[in-house]
C-alpha positions as CSV (number, residue, x, y, z in Angstrom):
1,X,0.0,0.0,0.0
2,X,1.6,3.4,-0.9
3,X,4.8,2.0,-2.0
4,X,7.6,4.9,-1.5
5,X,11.2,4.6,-2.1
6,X,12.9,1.8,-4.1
7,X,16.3,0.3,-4.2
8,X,18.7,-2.3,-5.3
9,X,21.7,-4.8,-4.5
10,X,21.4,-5.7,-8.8
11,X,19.8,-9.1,-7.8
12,X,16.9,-7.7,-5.9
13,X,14.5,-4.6,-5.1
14,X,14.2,-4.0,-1.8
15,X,10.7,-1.6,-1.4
16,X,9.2,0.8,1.6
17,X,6.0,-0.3,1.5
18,X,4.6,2.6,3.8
19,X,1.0,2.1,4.3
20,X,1.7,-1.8,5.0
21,X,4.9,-0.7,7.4
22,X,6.8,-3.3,6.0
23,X,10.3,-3.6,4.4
24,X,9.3,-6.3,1.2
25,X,11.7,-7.6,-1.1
26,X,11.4,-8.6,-4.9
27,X,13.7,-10.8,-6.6
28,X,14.5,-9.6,-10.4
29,X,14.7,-12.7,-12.2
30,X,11.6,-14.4,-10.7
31,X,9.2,-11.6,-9.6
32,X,8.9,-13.6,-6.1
33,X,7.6,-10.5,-3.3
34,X,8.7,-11.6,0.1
35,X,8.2,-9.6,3.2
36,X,11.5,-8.3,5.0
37,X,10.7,-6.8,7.9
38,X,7.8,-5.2,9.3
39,X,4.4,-7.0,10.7
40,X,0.7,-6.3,10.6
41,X,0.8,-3.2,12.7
42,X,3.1,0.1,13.5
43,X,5.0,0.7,15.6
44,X,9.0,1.4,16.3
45,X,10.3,-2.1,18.1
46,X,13.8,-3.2,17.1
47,X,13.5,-7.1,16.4
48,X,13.8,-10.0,13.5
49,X,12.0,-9.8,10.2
50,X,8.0,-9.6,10.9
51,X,8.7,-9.5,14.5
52,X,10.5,-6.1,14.3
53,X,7.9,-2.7,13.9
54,X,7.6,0.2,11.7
55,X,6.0,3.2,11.4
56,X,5.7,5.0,7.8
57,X,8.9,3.9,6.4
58,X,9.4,6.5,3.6
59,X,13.3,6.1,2.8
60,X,15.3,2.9,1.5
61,X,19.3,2.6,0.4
62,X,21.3,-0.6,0.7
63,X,25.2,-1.0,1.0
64,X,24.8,-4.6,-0.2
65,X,24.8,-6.2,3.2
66,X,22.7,-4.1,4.6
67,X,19.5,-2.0,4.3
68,X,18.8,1.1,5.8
69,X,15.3,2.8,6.3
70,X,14.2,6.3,7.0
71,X,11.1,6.2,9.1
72,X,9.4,9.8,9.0
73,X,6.8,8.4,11.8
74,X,9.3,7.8,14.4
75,X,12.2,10.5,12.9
76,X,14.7,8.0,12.9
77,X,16.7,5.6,11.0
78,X,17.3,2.3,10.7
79,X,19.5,-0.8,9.6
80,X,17.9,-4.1,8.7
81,X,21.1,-7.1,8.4
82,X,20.0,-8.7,5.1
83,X,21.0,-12.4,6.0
84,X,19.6,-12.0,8.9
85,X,16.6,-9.5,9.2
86,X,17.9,-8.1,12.1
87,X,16.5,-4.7,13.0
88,X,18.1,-2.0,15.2
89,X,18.1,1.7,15.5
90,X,20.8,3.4,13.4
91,X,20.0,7.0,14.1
92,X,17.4,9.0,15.7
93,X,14.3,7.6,18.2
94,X,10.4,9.1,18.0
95,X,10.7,12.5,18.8
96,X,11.5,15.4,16.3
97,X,14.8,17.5,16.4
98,X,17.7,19.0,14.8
99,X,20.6,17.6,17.3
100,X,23.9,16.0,16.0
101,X,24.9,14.0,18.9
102,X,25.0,9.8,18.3
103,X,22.9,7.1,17.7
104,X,19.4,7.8,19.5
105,X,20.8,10.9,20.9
106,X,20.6,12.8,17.8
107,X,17.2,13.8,16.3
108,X,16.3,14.1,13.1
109,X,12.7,16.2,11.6
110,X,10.9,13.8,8.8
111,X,13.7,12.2,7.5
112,X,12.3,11.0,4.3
113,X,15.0,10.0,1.6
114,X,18.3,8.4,2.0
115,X,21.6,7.3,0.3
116,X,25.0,5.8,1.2
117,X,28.7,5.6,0.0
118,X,29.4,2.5,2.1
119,X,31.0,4.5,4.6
120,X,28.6,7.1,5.3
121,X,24.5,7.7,5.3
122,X,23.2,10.9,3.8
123,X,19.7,11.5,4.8
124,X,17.4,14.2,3.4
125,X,15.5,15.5,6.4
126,X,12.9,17.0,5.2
127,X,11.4,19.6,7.7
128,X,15.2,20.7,9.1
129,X,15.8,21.9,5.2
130,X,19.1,20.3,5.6
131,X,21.4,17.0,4.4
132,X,22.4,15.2,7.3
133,X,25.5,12.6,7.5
134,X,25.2,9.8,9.5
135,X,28.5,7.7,10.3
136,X,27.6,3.6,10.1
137,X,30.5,2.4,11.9
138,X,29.5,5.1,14.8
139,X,26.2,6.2,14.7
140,X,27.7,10.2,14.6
141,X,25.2,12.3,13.4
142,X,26.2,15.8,11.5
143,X,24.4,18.4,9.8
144,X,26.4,18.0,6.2
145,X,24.6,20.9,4.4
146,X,21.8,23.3,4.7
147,X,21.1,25.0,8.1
148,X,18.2,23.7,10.5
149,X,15.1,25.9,10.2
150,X,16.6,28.7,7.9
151,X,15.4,27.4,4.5
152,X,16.4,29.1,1.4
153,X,18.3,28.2,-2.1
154,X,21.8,29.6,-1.7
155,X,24.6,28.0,-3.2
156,X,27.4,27.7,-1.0
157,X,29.7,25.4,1.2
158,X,28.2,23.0,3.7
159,X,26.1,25.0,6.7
160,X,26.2,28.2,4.4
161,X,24.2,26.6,2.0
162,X,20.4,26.4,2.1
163,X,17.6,24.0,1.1
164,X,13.9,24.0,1.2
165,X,12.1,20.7,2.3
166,X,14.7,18.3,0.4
167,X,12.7,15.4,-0.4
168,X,15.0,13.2,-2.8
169,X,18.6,12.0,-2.7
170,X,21.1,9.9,-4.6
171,X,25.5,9.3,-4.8
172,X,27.7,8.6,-7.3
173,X,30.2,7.9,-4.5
174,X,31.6,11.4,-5.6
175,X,29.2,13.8,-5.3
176,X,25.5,14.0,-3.7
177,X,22.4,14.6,-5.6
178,X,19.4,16.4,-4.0
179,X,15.8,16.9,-4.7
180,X,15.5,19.8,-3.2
181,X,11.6,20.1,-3.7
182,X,10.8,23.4,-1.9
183,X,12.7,25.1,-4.8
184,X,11.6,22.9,-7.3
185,X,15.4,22.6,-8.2
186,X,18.2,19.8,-8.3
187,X,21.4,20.2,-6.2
188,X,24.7,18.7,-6.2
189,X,26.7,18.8,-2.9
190,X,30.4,17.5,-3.8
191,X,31.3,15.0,-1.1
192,X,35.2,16.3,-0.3
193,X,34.2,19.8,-0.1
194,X,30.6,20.0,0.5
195,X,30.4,22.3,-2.1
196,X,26.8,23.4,-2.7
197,X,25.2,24.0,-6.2
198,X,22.4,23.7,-8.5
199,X,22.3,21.3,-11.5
200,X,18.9,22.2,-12.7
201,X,16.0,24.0,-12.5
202,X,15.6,27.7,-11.1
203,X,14.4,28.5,-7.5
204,X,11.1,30.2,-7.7
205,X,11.1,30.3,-11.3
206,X,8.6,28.7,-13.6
207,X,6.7,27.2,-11.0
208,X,4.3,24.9,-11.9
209,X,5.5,24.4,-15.5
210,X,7.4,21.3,-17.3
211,X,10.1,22.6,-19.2
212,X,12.3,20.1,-21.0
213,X,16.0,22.5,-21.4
214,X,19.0,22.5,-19.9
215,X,20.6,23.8,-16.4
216,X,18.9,26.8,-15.1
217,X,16.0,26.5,-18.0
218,X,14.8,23.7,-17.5
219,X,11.3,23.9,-15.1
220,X,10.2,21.3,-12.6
221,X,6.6,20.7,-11.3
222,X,6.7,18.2,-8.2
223,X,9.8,16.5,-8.2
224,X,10.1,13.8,-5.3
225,X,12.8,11.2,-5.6
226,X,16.2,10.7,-7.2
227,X,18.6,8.0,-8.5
228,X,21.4,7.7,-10.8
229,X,23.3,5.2,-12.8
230,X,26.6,7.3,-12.8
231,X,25.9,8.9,-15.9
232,X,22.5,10.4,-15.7
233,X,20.1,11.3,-13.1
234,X,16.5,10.1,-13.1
235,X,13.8,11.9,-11.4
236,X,9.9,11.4,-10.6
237,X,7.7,14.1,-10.9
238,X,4.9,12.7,-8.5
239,X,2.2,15.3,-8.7
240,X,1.9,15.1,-12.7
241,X,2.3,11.3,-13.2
242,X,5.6,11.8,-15.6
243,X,9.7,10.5,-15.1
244,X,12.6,12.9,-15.9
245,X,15.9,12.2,-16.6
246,X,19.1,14.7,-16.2
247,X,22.3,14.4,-18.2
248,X,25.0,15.2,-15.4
249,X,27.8,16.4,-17.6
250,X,25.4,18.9,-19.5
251,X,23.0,19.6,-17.1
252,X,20.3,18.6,-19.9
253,X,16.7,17.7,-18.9
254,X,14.5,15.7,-20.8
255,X,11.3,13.9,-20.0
256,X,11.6,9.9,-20.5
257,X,8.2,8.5,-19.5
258,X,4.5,9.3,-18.8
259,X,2.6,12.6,-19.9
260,X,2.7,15.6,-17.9
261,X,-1.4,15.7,-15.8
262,X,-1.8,12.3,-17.3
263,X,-2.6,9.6,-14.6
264,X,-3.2,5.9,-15.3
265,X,-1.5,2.4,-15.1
266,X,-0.6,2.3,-19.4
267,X,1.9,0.4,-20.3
268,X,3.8,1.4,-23.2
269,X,6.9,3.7,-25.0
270,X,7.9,7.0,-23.5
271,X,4.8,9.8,-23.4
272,X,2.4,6.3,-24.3
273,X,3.2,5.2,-20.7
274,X,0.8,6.3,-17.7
275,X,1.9,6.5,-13.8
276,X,-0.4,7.3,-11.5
277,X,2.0,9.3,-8.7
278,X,5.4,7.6,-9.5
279,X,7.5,8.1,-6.2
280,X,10.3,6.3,-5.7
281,X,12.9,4.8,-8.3
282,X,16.2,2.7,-8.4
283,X,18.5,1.7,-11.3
284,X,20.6,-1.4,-11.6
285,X,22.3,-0.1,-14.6
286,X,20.2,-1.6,-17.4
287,X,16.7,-0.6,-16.2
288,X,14.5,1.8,-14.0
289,X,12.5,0.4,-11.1
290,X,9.5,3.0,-10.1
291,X,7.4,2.9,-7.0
292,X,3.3,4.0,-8.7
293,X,2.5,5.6,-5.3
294,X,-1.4,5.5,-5.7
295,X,-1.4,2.3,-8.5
296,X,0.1,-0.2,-5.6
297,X,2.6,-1.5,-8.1
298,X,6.0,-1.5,-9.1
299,X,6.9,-0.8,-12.8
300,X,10.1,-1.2,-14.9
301,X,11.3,1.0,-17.4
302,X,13.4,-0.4,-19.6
């Protein structure tokens, strides 16, 4: 129910299934959905597989071995062990915040989106405007970029730099990409310097159109979620049922799939296709994987 983010270890999707509270898995090849982790109600109890509790997971990434979950009803986020199904708290515990401190010390405000480098979580928390880094080995919490309450679109370095209501990231091990939905604009945050600036799109400009150009000329509607697969950048434009895709090197936007204020379930080539709210999406390389928010299905693009 309400399937949100999307992501992939290359042999499976791994989905969060929000309005079920579970974790559910899909394997490529054979199409076989198996629940994760998560059981019949919500709630925010560490534990194995079904026995463990969730409560609006929103945000998926994997390192491989490992999943990790942002949970906007309980702020915080989570690691699930893959062989095992083991569930414990990462980050974060039920009450909002903006503290870095570690583990369930810090406190996070709707974390919604996530991504990692192996190393190193980067969560989009949503109502703190900012990009918060999240240490796996440690549990250290950081604010990475953005400032807590002061919301804006400044490009600039790290805590200078200023987001409104980020709602999508995405690595490419080098540099960050951000949906940074308040602004209707997509960011990049280089990792080694935390360098802040905008790949596409124009804050408060062309609101509420769908312009297919390039860098600042390019107009986005409702973007919501993010991925890459190290070349280009592929976005979901929830709100008017249509995927876009960014070149990275050029900055040049293009719309791949769906028709802009078209809704429906259509299968079919480019502008033939129909989603109906696409949220989330993944890429192992060959194909895109999309989360159809308000169709309760999963679709592939190849």
């Amino acid at each position: 129910i309400n399937p949100n983010s999307i992501t992939t270890d290359g042999t499976d999707l791994y989905v969060a299934d929000k309005g079920n509270n579970r974790i559910r898995k899909i394997v490529i090849s054979s199409k076989v959905v198996s629940t994760v982790a998560g059981g019949a109600s919500s709630g925010y109890n560490d534990g194995t597989g079904i026995g463990a509790k969730f409560q609006h997971p929103v945000g998926i990434t994997t390192d491989g071995s490992n999943l990790y979950v942002a949970e906007s009803g309980t702020h915080q986020i989570r690691k699930i062990v893959i062989s095992s199904k083991v569930v414990t708290k990462l980050a974060g515990y039920r009450y909002s915040g903006d503290t870095d401190a570690t583990g369930e010390d810090a406190r996070f405000d709707t974390p919604v989106d996530l991504t990692t480098d192996g190393t190193n979580i980067y969560v989009a928390d949503n109502n703190n405007h900012s990009i918060r880094k999240v240490v796996i080995s440690s549990g250290v919490v950081t604010t990475f970029a953005g400032t807590s309450g002061a919301y804006g679109s400044t490009d600039d370095t790290g805590n200078d730099a200023r987001f409104k209501n980020p709602t999508g990231i995405t690595t490419d091990g080098t540099n960050l990409y951000v949906v940074d939905q308040g602004n209707l604009t997509i960011r990049k945050i280089v990792i080694s310097s935390r360098v802040v600036t905008t790949l596409a799109g124009t804050a408060g400009g062309n609101s509420g159109l769908v312009i297919d150009d390039t860098g600042p000329d390019a107009a986005f509607n409702s973007p919501n979620r993010i991925t890459t697969d190290g070349t280009n950048l592929y976005v979901t434009e929830k709100g008017i049922h249509i995927i876009r895709k960014i070149v990275i090197s050029s900055g040049v936007v293009t719309t791949v799939a769906g028709t802009s204020g078209s809704a429906g379930s259509t299968d079919g080539t480019g502008a033939d296709a129909r989603f109906y709210k696409p949220y989330g999406l993944t890429s192992d390389g060959t194909s895109l994987y999309v989360t159809d928010d308000l169709g309760n299905i999963i679709r592939k693009i190849d």
